[in-house]
C-alpha positions in Angstrom: 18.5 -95.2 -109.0 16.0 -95.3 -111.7 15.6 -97.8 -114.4 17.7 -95.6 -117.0 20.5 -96.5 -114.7 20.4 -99.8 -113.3 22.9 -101.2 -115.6 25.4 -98.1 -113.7 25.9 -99.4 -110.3 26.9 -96.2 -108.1 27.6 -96.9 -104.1 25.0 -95.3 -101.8 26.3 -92.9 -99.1 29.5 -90.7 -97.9 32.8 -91.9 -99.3 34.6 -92.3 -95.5 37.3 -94.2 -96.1 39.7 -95.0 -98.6 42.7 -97.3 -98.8 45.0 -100.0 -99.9 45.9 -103.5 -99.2 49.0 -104.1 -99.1 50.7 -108.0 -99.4 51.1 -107.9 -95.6 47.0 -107.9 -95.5 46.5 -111.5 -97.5 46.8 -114.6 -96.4 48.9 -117.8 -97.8 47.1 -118.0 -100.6 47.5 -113.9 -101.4 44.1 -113.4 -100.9 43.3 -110.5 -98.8 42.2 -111.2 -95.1 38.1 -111.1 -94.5 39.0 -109.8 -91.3 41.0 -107.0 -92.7 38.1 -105.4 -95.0 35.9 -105.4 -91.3 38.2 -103.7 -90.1 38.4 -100.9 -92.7 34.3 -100.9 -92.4 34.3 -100.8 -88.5 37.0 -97.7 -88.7 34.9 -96.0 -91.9 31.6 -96.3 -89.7 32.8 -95.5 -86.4 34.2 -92.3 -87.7 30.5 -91.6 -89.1 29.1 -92.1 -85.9 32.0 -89.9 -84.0 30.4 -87.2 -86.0 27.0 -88.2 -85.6 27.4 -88.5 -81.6 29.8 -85.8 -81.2 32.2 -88.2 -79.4 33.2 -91.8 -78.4 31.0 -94.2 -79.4 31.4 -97.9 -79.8 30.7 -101.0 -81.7 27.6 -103.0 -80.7 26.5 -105.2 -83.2 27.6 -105.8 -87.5 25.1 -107.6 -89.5 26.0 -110.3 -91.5 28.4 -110.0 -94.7 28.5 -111.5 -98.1 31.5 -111.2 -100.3 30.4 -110.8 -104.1 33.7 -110.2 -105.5 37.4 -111.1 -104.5 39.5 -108.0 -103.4 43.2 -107.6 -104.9 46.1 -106.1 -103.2 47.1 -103.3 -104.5 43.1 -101.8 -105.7 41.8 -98.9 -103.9 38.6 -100.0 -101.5 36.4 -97.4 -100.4 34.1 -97.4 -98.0 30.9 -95.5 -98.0 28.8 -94.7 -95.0 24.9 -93.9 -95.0 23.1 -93.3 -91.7 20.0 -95.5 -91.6 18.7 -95.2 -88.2 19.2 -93.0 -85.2 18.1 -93.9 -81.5 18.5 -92.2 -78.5 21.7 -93.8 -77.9 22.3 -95.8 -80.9 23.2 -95.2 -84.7 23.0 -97.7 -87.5 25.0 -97.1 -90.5 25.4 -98.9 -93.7 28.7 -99.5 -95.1 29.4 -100.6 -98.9 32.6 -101.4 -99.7 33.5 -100.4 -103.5 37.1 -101.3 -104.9 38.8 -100.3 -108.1 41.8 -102.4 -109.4 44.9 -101.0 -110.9 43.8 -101.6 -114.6 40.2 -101.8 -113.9 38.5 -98.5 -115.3 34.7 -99.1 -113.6 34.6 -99.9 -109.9 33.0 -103.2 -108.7 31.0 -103.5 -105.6 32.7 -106.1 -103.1 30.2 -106.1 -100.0 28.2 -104.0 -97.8 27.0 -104.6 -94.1 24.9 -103.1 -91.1 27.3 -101.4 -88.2 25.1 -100.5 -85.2 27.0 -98.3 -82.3 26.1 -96.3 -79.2 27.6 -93.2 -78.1 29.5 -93.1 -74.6 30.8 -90.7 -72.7 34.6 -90.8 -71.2 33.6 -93.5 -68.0 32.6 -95.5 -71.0 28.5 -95.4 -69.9 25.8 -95.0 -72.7 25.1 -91.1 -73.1 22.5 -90.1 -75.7 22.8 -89.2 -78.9 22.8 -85.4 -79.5 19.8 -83.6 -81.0 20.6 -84.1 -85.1 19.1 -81.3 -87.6 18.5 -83.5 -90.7 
């Protein structure tokens, strides 16, 4: 971003996931679950790392969250994925999570977080991470 376009908010990284929640997704207030959108992050990143590792890989650590804008039933949520690290085992990838409501015409950022995984083979042991050409 440069300064001609800070006022233009774009979200950084791969768009890896997009969906919709849905009424059943909310709570009794008809707000939707917090639990729900790290869920959506957790499946967007793990499928980065799938690609990255070339296989299983699983969840090890999520940095913390902050919510900076409510998210409606019924907008489209994307999640966006953006390597940031790569170990010999371990990959950590940033997740923003954008949404877009049904009358809204700009998207509004909602929250972003720090997923950190480690690839495993099929006993479920820590294998490395194969040999990436960046």
């Amino acid at each position: 971003m440069t300064a001609l376009d800070d006022d233009k908010p774009t979200p950084r990284g791969d768009l890896t996931l997009q969906v919709i929640p849905l009424p059943a997704d909310t709570n009794a207030n008809g707000d939707v679950f917090a639990g729900w959108l790290v869920k959506q992050m957790d499946l967007a990143a793990a499928t980065m790392a799938g690609r990255i590792s070339q296989g299983r890989n699983a969840t090890v650590a999520m940095d913390r969250m902050e919510f900076l804008s409510p998210l409606r039933v019924g907008s489209q949520v994307g999640c966006y994925c953006e390597l940031v690290d790569i170990g010999r085992s371990s990959m950590k990838i940033s997740v923003e999570v954008w949404t877009l409501d049904r009358t809204a015409k700009n998207p509004r950022k909602v929250t972003e977080g720090l997923f950190v995984y480690v690839a495993i083979d099929e006993h479920g042991r820590i294998r490395e991470v194969p040999e990436q050409n960046l």
